[in-house]
DRENDO-1510 file (C-alpha; in Angstrom, 1 decimal, always signed):
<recs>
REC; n; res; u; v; w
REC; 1; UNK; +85.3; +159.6; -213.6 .
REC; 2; UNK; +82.6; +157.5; -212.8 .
REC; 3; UNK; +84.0; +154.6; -213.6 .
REC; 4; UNK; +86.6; +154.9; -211.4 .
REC; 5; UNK; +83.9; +156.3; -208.6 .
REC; 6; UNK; +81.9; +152.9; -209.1 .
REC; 7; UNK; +85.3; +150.9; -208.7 .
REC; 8; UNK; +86.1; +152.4; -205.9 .
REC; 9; UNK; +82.7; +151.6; -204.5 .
REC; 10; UNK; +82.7; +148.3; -205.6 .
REC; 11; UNK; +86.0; +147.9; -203.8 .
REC; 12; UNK; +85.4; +149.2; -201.0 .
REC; 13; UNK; +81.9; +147.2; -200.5 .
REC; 14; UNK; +84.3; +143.7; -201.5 .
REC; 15; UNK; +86.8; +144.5; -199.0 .
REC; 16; UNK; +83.8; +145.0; -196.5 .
REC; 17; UNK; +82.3; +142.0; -196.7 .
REC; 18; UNK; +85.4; +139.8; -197.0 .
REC; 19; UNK; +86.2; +141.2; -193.9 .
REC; 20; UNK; +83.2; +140.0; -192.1 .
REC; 21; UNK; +83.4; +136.8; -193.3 .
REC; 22; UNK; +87.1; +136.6; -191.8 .
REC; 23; UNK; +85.7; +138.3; -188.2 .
REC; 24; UNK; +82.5; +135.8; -188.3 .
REC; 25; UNK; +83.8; +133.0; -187.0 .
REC; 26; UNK; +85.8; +134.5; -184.6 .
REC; 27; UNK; +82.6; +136.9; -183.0 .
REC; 28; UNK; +80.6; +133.6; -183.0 .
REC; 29; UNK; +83.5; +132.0; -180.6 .
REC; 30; UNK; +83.3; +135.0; -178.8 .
REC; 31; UNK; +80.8; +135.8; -175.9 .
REC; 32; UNK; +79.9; +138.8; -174.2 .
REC; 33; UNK; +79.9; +142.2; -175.1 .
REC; 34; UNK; +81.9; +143.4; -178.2 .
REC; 35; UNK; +85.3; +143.8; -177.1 .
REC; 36; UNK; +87.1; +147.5; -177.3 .
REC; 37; UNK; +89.9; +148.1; -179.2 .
REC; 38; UNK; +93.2; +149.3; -178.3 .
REC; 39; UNK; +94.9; +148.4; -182.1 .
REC; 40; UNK; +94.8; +150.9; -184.5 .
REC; 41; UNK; +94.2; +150.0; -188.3 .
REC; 42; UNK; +96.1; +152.2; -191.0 .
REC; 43; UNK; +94.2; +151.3; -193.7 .
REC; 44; UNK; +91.5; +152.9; -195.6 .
REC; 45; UNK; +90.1; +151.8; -198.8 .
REC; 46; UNK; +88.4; +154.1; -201.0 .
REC; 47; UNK; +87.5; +156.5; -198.1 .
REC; 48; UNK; +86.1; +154.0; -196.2 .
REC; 49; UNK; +87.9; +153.2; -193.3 .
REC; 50; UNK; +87.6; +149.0; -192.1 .
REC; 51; UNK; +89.8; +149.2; -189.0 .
REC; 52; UNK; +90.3; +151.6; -186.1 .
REC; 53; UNK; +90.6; +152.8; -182.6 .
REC; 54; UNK; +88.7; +153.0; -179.5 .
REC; 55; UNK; +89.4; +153.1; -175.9 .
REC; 56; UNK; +86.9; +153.9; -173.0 .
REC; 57; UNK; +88.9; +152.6; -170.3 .
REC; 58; UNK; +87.6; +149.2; -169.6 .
REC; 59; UNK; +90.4; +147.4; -168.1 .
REC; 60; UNK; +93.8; +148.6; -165.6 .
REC; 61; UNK; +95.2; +150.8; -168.5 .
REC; 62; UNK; +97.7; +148.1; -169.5 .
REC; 63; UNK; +95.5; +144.8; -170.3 .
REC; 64; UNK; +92.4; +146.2; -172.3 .
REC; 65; UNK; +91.1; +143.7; -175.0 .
REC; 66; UNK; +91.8; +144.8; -178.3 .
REC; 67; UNK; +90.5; +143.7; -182.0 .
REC; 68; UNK; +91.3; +145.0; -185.4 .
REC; 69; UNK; +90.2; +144.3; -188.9 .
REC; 70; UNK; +92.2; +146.0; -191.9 .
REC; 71; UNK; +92.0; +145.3; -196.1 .
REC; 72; UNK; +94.9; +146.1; -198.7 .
REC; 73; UNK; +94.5; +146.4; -202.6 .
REC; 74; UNK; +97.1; +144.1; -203.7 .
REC; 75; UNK; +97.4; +146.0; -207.4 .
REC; 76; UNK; +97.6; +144.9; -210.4 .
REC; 77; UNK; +101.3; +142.5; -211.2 .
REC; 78; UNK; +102.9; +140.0; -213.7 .
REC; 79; UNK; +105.0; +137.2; -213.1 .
REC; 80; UNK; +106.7; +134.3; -214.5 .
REC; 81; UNK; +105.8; +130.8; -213.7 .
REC; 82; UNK; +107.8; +128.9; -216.1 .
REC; 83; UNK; +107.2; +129.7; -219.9 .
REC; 84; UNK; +103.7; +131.2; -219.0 .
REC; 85; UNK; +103.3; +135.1; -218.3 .
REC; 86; UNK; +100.7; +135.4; -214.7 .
REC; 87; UNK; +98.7; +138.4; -215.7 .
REC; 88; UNK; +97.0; +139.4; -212.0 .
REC; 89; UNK; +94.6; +142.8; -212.8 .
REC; 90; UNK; +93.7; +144.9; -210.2 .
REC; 91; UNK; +90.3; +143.7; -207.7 .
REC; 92; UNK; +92.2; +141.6; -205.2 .
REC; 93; UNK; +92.6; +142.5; -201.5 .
REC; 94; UNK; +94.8; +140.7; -198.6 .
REC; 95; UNK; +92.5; +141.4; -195.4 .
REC; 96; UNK; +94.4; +141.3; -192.1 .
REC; 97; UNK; +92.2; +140.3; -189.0 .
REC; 98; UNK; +94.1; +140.5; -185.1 .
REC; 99; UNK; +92.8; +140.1; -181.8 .
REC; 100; UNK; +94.1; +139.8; -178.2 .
REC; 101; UNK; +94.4; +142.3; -175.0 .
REC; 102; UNK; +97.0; +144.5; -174.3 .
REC; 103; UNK; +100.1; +143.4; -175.7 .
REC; 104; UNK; +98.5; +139.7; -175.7 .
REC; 105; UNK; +97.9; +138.5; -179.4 .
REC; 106; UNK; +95.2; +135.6; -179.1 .
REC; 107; UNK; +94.6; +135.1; -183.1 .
REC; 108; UNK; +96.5; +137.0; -186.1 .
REC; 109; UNK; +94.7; +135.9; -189.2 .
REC; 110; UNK; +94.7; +136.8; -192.8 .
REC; 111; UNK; +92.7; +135.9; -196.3 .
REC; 112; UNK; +92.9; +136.9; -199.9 .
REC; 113; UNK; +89.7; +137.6; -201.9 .
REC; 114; UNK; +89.3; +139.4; -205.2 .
REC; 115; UNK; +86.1; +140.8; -207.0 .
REC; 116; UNK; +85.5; +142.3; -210.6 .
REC; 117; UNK; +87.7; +140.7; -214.3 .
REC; 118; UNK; +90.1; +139.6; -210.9 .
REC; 119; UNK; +87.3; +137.1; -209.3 .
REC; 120; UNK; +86.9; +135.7; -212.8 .
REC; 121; UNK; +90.5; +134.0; -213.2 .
REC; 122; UNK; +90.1; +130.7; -210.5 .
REC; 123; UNK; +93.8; +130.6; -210.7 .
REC; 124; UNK; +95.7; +134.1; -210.1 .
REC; 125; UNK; +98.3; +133.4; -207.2 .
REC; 126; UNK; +101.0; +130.7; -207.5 .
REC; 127; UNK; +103.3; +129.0; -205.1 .
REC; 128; UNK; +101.7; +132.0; -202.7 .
REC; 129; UNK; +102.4; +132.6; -198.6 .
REC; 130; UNK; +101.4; +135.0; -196.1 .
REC; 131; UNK; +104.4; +136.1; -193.8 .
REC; 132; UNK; +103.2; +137.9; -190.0 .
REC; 133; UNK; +106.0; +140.1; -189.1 .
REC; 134; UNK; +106.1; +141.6; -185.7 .
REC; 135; UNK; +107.9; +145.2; -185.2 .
REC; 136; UNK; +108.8; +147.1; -181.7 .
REC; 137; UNK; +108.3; +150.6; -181.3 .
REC; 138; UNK; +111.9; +150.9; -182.8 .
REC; 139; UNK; +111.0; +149.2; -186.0 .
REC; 140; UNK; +113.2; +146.2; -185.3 .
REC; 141; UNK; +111.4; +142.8; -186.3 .
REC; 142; UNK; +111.2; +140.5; -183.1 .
REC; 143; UNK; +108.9; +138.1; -184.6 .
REC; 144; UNK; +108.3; +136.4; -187.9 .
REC; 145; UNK; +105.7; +133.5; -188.8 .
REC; 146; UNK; +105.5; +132.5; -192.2 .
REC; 147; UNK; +102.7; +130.5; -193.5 .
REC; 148; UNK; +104.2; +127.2; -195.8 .
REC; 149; UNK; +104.6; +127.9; -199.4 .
REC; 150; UNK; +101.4; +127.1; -201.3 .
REC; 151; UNK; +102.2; +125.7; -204.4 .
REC; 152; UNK; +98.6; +125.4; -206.0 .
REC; 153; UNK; +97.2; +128.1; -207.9 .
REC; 154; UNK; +94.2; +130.0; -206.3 .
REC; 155; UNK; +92.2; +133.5; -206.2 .
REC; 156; UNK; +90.5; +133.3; -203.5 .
REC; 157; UNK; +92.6; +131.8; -200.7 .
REC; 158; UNK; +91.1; +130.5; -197.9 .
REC; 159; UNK; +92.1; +132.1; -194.4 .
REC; 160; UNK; +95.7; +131.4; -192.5 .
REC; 161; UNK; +95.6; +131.7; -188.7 .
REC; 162; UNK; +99.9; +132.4; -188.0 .
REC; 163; UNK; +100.6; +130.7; -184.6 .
REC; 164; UNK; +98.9; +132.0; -181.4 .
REC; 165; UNK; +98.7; +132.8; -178.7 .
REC; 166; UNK; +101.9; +134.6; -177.5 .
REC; 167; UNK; +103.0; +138.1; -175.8 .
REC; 168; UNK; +103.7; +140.9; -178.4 .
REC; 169; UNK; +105.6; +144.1; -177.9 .
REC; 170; UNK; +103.8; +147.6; -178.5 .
REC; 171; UNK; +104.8; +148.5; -182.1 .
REC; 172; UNK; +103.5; +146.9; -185.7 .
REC; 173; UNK; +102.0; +143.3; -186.2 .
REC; 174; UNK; +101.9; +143.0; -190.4 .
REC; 175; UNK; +100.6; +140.7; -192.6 .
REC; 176; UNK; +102.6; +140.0; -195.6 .
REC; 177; UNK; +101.4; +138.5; -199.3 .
REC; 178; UNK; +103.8; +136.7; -201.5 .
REC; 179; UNK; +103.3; +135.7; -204.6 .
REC; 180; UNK; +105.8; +133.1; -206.5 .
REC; 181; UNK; +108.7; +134.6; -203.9 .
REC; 182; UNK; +107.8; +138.1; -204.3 .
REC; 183; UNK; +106.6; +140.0; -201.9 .
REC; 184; UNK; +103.3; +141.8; -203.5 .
REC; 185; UNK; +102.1; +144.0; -200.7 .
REC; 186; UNK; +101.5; +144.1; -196.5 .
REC; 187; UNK; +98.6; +144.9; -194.0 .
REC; 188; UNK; +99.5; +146.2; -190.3 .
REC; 189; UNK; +98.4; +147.2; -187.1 .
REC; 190; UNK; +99.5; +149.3; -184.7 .
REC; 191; UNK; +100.0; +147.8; -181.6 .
REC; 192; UNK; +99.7; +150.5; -178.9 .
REC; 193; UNK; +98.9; +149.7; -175.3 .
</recs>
């Protein structure tokens, strides 16, 4: 049990700071005060939650800015990559960063790190891509941007901005990993005013 306490920790303190690396170069563009948030993060990792909500009704109730930060456990997988058997364990997380205003999506970004026996393999993810998808209230996909297909092998991949600016639709913008064509798992926000 407290083994699996400390992993939890350890992961949740990993996914942490890999998420402030990602939003560090983005708050040093920024000036000003911090912005509010109208996105809502559905992810929480180990009980601690790394995205969220908050309005306090800056703006015309239409146009507020928005910002929202959100890490997934990818899991443990195997796959093929020709005659060699991948073995990826558990310890890596795909970490979702967005930011805009209103409906507005300024940057969509998103970054892969791992941390434990994971962070020890150089070489984990092959022939890997991140995919943004973009949902309406309805579910319906209105927007897809993959990243190319990265054919080199890496664990800890560098971030991918998807292309922005652009105007969104209230509803889901998700970040998607692939790894050697399959899709391994997805981060989203929910896009709400």
């Amino acid at each position: 049990m407290k083994t699996r306490k400390l992993r939890t920790v350890i992961a949740s303190c990993a996914a942490a700071l890999l998420a402030l690396t990602l939003a560090a170069p983005m708050a040093a563009a920024q000036s000003g005060p911090e912005p509010d948030l109208t996105v809502q993060s559905g992810t929480s990792l180990g009980g601690l939650q790394l995205g969220g909500s908050r309005a306090d009704g800056v703006g015309d109730g239409l146009i507020q800015p928005m910002s929202a930060t959100g890490t997934q456990p990818i899991g443990s997988f195997n796959y093929s990559l020709g005659p060699v058997t991948v073995k990826v364990p558990a310890g890596c997380f795909l970490t979702h960063i967005i930011t805009g205003g209103g409906v507005q999506v300024n940057r969509d970004r998103a970054g892969v790190d791992c941390v434990g026996l994971a962070a020890t393999n150089p070489s984990l993810f092959c022939n890997y891509q991140f995919k943004f998808v973009y949902r309406d209230q309805q579910g319906k996909v209105y927007r897809t941007k993959p990243s190319p297909i990265y054919s080199s092998c890496k664990s800890q991949i560098p971030v991918f901005d998807a292309p922005a600016p652009f105007t969104g639709k209230k509803g889901t913008a998700c970040v998607e990993f692939w790894v050697n064509a399959v899709k391994r798992t997805q981060q989203c926000h929910s896009i709400t005013a």
